[in-house]
N, C-alpha and C positions, 0 to 999 in steps of 0.2 A: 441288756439287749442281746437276743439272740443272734449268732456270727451267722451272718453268710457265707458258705462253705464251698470250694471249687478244686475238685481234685481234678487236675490236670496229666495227662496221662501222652505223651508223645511218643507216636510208633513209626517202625517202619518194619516191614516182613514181621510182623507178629501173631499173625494168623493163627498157631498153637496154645496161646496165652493170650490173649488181651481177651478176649469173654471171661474168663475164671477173674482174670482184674477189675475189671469191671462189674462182675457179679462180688466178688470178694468184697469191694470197697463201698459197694450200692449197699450192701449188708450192714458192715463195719460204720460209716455214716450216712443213716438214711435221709439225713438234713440236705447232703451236698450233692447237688449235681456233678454229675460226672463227664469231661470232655477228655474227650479222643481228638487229638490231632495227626493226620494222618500225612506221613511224608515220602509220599510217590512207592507206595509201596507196590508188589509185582503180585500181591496174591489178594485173599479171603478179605484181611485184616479190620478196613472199613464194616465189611457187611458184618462179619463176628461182632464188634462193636456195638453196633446199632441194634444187633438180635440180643446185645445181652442190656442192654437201656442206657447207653451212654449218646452221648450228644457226641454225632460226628464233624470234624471240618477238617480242610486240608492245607498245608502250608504243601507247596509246589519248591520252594528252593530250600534244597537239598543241606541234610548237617542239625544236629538237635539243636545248636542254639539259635540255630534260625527259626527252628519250631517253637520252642522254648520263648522267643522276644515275641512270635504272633500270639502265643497264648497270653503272655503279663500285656499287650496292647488291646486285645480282644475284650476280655473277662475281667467282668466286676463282681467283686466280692471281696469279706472282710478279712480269712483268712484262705490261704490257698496250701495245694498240698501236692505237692511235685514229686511223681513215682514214676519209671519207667517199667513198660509196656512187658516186662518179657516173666512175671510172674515170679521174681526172686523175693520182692519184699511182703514183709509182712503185715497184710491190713487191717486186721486184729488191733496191733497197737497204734493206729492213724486216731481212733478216740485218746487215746492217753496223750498221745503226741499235739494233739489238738490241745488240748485242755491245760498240759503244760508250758506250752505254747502262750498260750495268755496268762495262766496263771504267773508265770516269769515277765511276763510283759515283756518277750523278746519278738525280736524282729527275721529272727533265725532259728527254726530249732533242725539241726541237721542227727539224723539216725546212722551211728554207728552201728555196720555190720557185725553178727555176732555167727558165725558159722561153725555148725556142729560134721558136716560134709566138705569134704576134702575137695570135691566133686562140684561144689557151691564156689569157691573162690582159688581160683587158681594160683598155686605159688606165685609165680610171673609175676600175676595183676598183685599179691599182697605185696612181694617185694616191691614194685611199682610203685604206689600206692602210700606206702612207710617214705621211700625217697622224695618222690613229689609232696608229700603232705611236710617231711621234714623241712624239705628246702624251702617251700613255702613259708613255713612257721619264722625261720630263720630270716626270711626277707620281709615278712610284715607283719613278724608277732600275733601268729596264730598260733589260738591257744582251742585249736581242733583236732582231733587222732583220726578223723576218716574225710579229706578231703575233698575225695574223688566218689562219694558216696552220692545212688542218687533218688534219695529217699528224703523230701524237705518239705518244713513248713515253714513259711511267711508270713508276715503282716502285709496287710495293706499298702502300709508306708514301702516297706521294702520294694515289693513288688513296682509299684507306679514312683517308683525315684530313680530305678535301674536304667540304665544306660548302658549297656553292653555291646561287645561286637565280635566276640567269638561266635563263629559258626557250627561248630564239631563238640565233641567232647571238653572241648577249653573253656564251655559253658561253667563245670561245677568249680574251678577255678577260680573265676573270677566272679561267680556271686558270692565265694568265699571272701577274696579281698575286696570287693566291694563291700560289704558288712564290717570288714574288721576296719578300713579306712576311713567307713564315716562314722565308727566307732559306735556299732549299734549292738542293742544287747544279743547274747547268742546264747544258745544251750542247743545240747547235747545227748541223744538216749540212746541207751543199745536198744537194736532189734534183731528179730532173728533173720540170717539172711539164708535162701534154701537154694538148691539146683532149679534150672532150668527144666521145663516139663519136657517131654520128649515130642523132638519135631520141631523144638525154637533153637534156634543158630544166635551164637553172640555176635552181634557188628564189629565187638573192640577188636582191633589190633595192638599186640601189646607195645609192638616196638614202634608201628607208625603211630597211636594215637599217644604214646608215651612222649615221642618226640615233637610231636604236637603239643602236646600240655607242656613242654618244656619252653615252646617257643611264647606261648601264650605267657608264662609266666615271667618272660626275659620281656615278653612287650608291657608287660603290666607295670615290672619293675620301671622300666622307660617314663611310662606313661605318670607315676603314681609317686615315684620315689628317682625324680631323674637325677638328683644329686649322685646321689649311692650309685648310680647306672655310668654314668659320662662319669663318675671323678673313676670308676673301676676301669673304663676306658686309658682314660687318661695315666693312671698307673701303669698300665702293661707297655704302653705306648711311651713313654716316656723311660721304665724298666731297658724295654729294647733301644732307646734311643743311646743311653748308656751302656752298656752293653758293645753297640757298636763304633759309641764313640770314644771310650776311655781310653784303648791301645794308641788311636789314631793322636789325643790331645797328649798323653807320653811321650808318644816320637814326635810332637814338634818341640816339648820342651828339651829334652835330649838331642837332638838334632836340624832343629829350625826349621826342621821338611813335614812338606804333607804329599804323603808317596800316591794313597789311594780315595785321591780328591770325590770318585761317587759316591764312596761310603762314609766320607766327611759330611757331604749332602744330604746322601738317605738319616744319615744322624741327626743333623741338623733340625732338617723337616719333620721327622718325626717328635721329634722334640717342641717345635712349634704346633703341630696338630695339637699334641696334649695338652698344651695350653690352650689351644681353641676347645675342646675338649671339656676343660675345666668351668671354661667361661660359660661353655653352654650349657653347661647343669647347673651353675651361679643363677642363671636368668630364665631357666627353665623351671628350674626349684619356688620360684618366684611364683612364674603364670600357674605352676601345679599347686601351689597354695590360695591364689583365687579359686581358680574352679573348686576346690576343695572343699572353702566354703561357700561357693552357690551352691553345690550339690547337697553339702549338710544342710542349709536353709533349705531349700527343696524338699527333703528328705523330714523338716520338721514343719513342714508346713499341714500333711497330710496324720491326722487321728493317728495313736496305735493301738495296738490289741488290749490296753490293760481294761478299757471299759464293757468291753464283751464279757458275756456271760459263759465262762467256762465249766458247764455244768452241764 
């Protein structure tokens, strides 16, 4: 059976680039329609769009992963193919990426940047980039090098099992550990990544969308793995409760006195939190292993890519 094919393309100010994308990838697969969602942008971007044969619409509240949850509720199709607007990737390899894509029978296939221009990827963002994808890796056993990359293909399944609720950049995030949690298959491809055309402006800020993806991945953790979260609470809390409490329980054994009875208190208390602390990742760990598996049953109730025709 031949896939139905949906490249999804999410802009804002792209006016300089999104015609060449959308020519680019009308080219590269002429099976898939092409959607531009456009989000409150101040220029061209829509009309470029529409003149080069993409399918316009608009998400109004502001942040790619707002854009990004209208498109996977919108759009039916068998595989989908998630590029940003600003003409860095390469649509040339969207056929191979496709076709590997099924032929893996994964439900992920994420395009590692391959950049020959220094001018293409900014120190900042690599550095960036290496630490977030590391720490990630670290907290949920991602076995991905580019996780803020935003060049992807899905299945079906993936797409209509997602449940997300980052707004901004904390999108590429958490469709990453979302895949790696319900334990779905994933691969992997270099592509080539180039500068920006002249006349397109990057949206990222390194250090606010950085601290952004930082926070998104502290609530993930929360959300996904609350044991690991509240007992790490719990440690420091507890750390400090001793800390300020050992001098104080010395001088009563030495002395039978307690000199500086608030910081017996602040000890105390804090010591008692980390135990609340504990309790609530015990019972939290719990309700995040239900949902864990609705979402897996959920997630296998829908077809995936291996019966498509990747040819």
């Amino acid at each position: 059976m031949k896939p139905r094919i949906a490249v999804l393309v999410p802009c804002y100010n792209e006016e300089a680039a999104i015609a060449a994308v959308v020519r680019d990838f009308r080219a590269a697969l002429p099976e898939a329609v092409v959607y531009v969602y456009d989000n409150n942008s101040r220029d061209q971007t829509m009309v470029r769009a529409a003149e080069a044969g993409a399918v316009v619409r608009c998400e109004t509240r502001q942040g790619k992963g707002n854009v990004v949850r209208r498109m996977f509720a919108d759009i039916e199709a068998d595989i989908y193919v998630l590029v940003d607007g600003d003409d860095t990737y390469d649509a040339a390899a969207a056929p191979q990426m496709v076709a590997h894509t099924i032929k893996q029978g994964a439900d992920l296939l994420t395009a590692r940047r391959i950049h020959t221009d220094a001018a293409a990827y900014r120190p900042g963002h690599v550095l960036g980039n290496r630490l977030l994808t590391g720490l990630t890796s670290s907290l949920f056993q991602v076995r991905i090098t580019d996780m803020l990359s935003g060049y992807r293909v899905f299945s079906r399944r993936f797409v209509k099992s997602f449940p997300f609720t980052a707004t901004g950049f904390g999108i590429e995030t958490e469709l990453t550990v979302h895949a790696v949690r319900l334990m779905m298959p994933l691969a992997e491809m270099d592509t080539r990544y180039k500068e920006r055309p002249v006349g397109s402006v990057s949206k990222l800020n390194t250090w606010r969308d950085g601290f952004r993806i930082l926070v998104t991945i502290a609530q993930l953790v929360r959300e996904e793995r609350p044991m690991v979260f509240f007992s790490t609470l719990a440690l420091l809390l507890a750390g400090l409760s001793l800390l300020l409490g050992t001098p104080i329980v010395a001088e009563y054994f030495n002395t039978g006195l307690v000199p500086r009875l608030p910081t017996a208190v602040l000890a105390t208390s804090l010591m008692l939190i980390a135990f609340l602390m504990l309790a609530c990742g015990l019972i939290l760990d719990t309700v995040t292993r239900g949902r864990w598996e609705a979402k897996r049953m959920a997630y296998l109730s829908i077809p995936g890519p291996q019966g498509l025709d990747a040819s």
